[in-house]
Backbone as a ProteinNet text record, in pm:
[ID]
protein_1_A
[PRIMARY]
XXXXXXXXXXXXXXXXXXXXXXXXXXXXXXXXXXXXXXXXXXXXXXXXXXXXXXXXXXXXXXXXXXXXXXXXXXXXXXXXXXXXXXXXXXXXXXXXXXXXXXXXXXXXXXXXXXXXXXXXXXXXXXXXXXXXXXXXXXXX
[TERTIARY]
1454.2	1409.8	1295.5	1316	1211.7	1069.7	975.1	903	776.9	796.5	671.6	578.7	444.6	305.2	201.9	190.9	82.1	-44.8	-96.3	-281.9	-384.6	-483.8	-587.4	-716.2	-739.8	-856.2	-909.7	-852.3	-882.7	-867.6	-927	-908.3	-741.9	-708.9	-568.2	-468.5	-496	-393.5	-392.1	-526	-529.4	-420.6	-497.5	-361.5	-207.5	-191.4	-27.6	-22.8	-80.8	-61.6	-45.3	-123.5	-130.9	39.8	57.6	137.3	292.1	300.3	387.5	402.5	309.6	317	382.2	351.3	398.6	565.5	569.4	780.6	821.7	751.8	830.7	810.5	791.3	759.5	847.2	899	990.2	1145.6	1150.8	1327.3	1363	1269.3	1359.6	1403.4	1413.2	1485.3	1404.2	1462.8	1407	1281.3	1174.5	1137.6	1056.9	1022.6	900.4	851.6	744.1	630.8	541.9	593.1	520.3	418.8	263.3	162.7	176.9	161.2	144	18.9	-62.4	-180.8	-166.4	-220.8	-172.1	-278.5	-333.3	-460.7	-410.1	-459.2	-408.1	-485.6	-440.9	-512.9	-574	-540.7	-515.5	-656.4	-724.7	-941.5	-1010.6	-926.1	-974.7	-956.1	-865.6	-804.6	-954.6	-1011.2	-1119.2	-1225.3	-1246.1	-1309.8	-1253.7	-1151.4	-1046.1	-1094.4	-1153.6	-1158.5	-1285.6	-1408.4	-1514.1	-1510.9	-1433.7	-1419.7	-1242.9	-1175.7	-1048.3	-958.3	-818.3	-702.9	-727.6	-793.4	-769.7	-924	-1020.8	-1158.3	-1111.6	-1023.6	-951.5	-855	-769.9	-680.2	-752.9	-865	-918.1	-1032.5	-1071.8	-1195.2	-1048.3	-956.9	-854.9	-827.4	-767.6	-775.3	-903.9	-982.5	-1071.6	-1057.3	-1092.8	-1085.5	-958.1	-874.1	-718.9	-752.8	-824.2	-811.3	-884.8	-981	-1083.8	-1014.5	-988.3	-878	-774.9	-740.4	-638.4	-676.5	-772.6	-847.6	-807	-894.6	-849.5	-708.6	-592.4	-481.2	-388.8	-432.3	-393	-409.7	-557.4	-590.5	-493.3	-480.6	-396.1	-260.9	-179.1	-30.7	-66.3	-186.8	-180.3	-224.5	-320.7	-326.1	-229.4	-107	-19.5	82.6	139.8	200.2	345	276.6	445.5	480.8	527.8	606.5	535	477.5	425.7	417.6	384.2	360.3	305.9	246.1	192.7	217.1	219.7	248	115.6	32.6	-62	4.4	-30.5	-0.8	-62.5	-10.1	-121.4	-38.5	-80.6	38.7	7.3	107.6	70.2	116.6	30.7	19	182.9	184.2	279.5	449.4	439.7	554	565.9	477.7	525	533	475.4	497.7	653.8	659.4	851.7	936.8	905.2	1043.5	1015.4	955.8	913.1	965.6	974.9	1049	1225.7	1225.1	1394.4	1428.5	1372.3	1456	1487	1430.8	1464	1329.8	1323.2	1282.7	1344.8	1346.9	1412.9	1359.3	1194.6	1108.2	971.4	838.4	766.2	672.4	577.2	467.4	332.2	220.6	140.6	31.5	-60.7	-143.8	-135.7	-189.5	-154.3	-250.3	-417.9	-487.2	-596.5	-580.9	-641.8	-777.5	-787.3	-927.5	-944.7	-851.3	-839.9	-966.4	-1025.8	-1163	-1131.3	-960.4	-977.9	-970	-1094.1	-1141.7	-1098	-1050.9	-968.6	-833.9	-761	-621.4	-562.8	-453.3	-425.6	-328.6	-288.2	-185.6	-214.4	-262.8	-321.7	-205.3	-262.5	-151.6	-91.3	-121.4	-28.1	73.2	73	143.4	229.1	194.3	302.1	381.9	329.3	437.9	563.6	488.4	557.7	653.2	644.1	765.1	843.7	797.8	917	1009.4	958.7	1016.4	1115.7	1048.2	1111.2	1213.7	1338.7	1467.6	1485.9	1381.1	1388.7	1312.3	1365.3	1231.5	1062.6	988	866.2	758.3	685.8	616.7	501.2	414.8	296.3	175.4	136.7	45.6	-120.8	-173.4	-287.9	-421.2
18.9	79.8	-3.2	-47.1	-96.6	-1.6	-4.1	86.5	43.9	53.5	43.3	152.8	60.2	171.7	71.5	174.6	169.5	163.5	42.5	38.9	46.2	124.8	66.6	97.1	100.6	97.4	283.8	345.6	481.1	545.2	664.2	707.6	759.1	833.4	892.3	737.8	662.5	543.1	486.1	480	477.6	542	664.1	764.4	739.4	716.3	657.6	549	467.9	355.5	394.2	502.3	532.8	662.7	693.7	769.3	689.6	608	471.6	415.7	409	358.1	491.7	639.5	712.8	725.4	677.7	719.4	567.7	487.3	366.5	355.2	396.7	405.4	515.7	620.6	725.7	696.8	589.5	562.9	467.3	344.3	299.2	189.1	93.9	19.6	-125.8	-228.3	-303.8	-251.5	-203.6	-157.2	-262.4	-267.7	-316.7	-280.3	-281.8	-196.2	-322.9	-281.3	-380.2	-317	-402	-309.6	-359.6	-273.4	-364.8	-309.6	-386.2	-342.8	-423.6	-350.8	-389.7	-328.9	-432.7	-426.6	-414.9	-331.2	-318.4	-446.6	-545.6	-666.9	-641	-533.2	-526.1	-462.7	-446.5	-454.8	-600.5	-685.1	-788.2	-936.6	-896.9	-951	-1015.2	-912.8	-956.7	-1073.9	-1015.7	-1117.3	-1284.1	-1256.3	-1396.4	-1521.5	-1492.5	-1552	-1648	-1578	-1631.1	-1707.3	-1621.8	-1717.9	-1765.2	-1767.3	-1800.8	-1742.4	-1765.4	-1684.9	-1708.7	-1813.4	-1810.7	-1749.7	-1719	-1634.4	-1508.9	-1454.4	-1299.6	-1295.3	-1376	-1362.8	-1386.3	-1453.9	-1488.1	-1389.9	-1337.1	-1210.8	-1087.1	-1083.8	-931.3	-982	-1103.4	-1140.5	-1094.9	-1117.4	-1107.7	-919.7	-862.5	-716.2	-655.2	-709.4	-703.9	-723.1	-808.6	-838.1	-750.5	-721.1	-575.8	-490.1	-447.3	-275.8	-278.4	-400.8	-415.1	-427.7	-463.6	-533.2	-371.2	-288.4	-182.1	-131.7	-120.9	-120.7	-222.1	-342.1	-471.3	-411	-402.9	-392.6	-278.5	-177.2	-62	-96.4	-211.4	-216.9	-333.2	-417.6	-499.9	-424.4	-323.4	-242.5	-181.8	-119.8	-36.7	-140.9	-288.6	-381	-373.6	-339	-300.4	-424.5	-483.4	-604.1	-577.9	-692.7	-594.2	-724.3	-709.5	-816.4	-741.5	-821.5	-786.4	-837.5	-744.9	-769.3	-767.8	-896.3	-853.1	-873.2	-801.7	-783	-765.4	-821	-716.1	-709.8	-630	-539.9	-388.5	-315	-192.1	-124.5	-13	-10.3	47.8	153.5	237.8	138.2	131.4	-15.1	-76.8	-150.7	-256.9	-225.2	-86	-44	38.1	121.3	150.9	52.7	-79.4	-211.6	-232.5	-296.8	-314.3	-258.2	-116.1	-44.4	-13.1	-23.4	16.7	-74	-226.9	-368.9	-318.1	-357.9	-429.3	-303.7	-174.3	-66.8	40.5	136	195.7	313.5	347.7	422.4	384.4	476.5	444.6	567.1	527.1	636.2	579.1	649.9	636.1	723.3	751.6	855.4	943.8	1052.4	1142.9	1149.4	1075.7	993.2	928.3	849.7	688.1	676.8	581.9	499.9	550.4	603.1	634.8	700.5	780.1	858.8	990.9	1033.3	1181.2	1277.2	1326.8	1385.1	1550.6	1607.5	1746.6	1750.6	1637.7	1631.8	1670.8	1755.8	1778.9	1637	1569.3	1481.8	1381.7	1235.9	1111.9	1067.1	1005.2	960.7	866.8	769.5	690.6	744.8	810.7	903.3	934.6	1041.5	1105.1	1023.2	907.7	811.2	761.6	732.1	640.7	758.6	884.9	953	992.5	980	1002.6	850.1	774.3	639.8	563.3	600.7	552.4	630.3	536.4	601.9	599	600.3	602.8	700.8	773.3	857	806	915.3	886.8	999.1	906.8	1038.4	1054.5	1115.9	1141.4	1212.4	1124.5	1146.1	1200.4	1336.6	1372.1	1210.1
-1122.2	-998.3	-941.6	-807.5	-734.1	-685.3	-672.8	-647.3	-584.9	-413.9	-364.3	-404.9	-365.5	-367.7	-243.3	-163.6	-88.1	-140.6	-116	-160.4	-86	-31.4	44.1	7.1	-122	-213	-189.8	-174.7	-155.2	-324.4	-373.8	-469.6	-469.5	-366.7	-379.3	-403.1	-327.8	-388.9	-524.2	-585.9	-700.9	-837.5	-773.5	-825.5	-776.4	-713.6	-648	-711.4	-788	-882.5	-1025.8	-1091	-1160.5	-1201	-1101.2	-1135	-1105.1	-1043.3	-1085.3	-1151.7	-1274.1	-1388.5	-1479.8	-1435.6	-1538.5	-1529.4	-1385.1	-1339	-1381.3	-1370.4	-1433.5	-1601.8	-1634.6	-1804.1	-1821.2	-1732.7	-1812.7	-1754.3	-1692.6	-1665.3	-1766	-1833.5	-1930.6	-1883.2	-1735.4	-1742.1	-1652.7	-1637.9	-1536.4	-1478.5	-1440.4	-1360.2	-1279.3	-1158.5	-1106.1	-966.4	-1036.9	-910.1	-797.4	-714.8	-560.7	-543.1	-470.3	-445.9	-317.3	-236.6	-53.4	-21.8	71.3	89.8	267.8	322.7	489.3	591.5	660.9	784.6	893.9	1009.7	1116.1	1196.1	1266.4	1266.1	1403.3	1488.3	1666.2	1688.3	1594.6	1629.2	1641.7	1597.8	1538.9	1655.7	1743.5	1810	1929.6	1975.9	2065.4	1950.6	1834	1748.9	1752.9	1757.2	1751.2	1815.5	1936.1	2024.7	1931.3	1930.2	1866.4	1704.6	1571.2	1461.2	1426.4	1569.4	1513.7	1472.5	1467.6	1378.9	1253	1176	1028.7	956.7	1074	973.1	1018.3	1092.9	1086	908.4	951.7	863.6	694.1	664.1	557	525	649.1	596.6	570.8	601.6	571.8	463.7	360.7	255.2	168.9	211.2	63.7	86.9	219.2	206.8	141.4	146.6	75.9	-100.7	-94.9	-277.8	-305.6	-252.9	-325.2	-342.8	-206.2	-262.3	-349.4	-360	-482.5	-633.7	-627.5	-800.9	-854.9	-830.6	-948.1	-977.3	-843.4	-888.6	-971.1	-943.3	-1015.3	-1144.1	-1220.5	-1362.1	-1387.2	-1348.4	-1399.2	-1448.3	-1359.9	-1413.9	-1505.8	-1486.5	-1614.6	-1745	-1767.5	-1900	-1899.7	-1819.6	-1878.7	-1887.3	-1889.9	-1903.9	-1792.9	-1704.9	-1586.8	-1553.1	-1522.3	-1397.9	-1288.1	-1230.9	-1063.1	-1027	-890.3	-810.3	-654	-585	-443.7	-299.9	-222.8	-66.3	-26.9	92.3	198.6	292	400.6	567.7	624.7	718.8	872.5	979.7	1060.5	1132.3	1122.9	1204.9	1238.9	1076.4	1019.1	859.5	846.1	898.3	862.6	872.7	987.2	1036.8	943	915.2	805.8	637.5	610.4	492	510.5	608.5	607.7	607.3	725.5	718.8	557.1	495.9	359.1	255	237	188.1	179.2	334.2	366.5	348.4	316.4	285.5	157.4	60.8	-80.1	-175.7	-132.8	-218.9	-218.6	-338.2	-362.2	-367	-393.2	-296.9	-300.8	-218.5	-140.1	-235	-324.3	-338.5	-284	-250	-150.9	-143.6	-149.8	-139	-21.8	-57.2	75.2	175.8	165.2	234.5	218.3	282.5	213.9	302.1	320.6	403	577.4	629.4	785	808	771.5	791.3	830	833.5	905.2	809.9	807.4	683.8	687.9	771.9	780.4	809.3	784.6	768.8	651	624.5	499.1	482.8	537.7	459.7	609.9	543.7	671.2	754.8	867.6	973.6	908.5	820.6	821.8	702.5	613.7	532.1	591.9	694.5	805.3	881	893.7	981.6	899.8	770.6	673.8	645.9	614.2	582	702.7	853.4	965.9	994.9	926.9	994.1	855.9	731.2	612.8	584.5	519.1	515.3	356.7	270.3	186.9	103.4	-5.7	-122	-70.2	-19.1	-22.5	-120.8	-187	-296.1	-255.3	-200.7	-158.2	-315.7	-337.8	-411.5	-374.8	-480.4	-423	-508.1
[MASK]
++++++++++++++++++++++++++++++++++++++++++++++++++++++++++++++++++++++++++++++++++++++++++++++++++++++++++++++++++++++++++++++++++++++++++++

């Protein structure tokens, strides 16, 4: 089983890593877990002008490797197969195309870094399950 997971250094994604390691450890077979981690780049765009397309694209890199380091260590102590997606692009968009290619499903926290702090379940959650045609697991 293929198995995306949404990362964006939030505690609930954490847990959406963590509990990817518990569904891929109880099927038994091949498994491997993708981490995608994805910047909406379209704030960044007026910046552009002043340090360039490649100090946009290289400051969302290093912000990309942070939110990832603690999910990284997790599938390397529990010994999974994994490997990683960065992007940028609109989040939800490119975590559903991503998925409906070459995954088989999509776990994710139920909300991450957005700031809307009286939502029971985040916008991009909600997008990712109206637009993805695939199993989505929403993790607390």
């Amino acid at each position: 089983m293929k198995i995306l997971v949404a990362v964006d250094g939030s505690k609930s994604s954490l847990n959406a890593v963590k509990y990817a390691v518990k569904l891929a450890s109880n099927f038994r077979t091949e498994d491997r877990i993708t981490l995608i981690n994805v910047h909406d780049d379209q704030g960044f765009r007026h910046a552009q002008q002043f340090v360039g397309k490649e100090g946009i694209a290289d400051y969302l890199r290093e912000v990309s490797d942070k939110e990832i380091k603690a999910a990284l260590a997790v599938l390397v102590k529990a010994g999974v197969k994994h490997d990683s997606i960065i992007q940028t692009g609109h989040v939800a968009e490119v975590i559903s195309n991503a998925a409906n290619k070459k995954f088989d499903m999509v776990i994710m926290g139920s909300k991450g870094r957005s700031g809307l702090v009286d939502m029971l379940v985040g916008s991009v959650a909600q997008r990712v399950m109206a637009t993805c045609k695939k199993p989505v697991l929403l993790v607390k």
